[in-house]
C-alpha positions as CSV (number, residue, x, y, z in Angstrom):
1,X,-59.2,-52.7,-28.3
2,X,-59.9,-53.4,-32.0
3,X,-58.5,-50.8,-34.3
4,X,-62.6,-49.6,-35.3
5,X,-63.2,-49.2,-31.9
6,X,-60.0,-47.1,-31.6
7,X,-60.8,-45.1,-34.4
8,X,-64.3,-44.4,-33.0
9,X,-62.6,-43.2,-29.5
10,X,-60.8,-41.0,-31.7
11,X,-63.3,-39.6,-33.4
12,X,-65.8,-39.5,-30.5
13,X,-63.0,-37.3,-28.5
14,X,-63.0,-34.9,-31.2
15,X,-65.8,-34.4,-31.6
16,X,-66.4,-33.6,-27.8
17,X,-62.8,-31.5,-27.8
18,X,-64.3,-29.4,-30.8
19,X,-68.1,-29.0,-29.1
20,X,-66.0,-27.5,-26.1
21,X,-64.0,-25.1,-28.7
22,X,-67.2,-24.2,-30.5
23,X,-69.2,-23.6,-27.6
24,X,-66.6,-20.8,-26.8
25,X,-66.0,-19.2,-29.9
26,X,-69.3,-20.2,-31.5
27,X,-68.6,-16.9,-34.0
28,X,-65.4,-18.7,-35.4
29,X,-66.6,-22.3,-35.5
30,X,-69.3,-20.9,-38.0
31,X,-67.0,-19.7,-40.5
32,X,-65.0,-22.9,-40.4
33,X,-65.3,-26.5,-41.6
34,X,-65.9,-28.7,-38.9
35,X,-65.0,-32.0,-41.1
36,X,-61.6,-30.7,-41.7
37,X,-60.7,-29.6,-38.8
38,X,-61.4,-32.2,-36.8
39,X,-60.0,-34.5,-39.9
40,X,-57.1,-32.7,-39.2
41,X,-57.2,-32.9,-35.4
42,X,-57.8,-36.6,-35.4
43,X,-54.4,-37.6,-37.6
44,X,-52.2,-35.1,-35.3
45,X,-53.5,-36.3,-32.7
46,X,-52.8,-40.1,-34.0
47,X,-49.0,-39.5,-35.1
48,X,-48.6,-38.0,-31.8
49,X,-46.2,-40.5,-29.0
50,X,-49.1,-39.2,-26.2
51,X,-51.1,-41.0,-28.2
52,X,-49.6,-44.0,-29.0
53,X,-49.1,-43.9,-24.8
54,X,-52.8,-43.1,-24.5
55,X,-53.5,-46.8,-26.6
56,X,-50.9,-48.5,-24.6
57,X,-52.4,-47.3,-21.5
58,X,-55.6,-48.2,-22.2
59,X,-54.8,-51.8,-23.3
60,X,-53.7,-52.3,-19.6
61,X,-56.4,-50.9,-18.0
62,X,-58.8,-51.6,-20.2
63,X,-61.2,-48.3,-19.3
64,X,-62.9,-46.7,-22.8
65,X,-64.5,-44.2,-21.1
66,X,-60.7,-42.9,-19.5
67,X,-59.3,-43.3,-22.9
68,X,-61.4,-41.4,-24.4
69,X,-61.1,-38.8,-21.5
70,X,-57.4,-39.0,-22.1
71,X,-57.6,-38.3,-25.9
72,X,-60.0,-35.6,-25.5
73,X,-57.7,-33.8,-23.1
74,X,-54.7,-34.7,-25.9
75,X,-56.9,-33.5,-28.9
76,X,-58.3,-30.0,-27.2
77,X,-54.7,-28.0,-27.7
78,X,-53.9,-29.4,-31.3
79,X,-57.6,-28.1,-32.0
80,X,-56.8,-24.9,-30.6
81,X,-53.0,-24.7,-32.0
82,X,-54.9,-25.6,-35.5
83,X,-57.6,-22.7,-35.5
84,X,-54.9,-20.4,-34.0
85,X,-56.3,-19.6,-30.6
């Protein structure tokens, strides 16, 4: 997987992790800004070794949609450790 298509699994998973979030505490995600949280989601997420694993992983099997099922699942608690929840 090319290093753009990478970084578009990235951001596509957290995105979805954050709609998820949102949807849930829709009062919160208002007052907050969505770019930089999920800018800040996204390089956590990226210096983490689960993710590193998650690229490796995906290399063999070769499965963007489970990768990016895999880094949504990996994203969702650093989004909620990040707001505080």
């Amino acid at each position: 997987m090319s290093d753009e298509r990478i970084q578009s699994a990235v951001a596509q998973a957290v995105s979805q992790a954050y709609d998820a979030w949102a949807a849930e505490h829709p009062t919160l995600a208002s007052t907050i800004d969505r770019m930089t949280v999920t800018d800040q989601v996204a390089e956590s997420l990226r210096q983490s070794p689960e993710y590193r694993q998650a690229v490796i992983d995906f290399g063999k099997a070769q499965s963007e949609l489970a990768f990016v099922s895999q880094l949504i699942e990996l994203a969702t608690p650093i989004l909620i450790g990040l707001v505080g929840l």
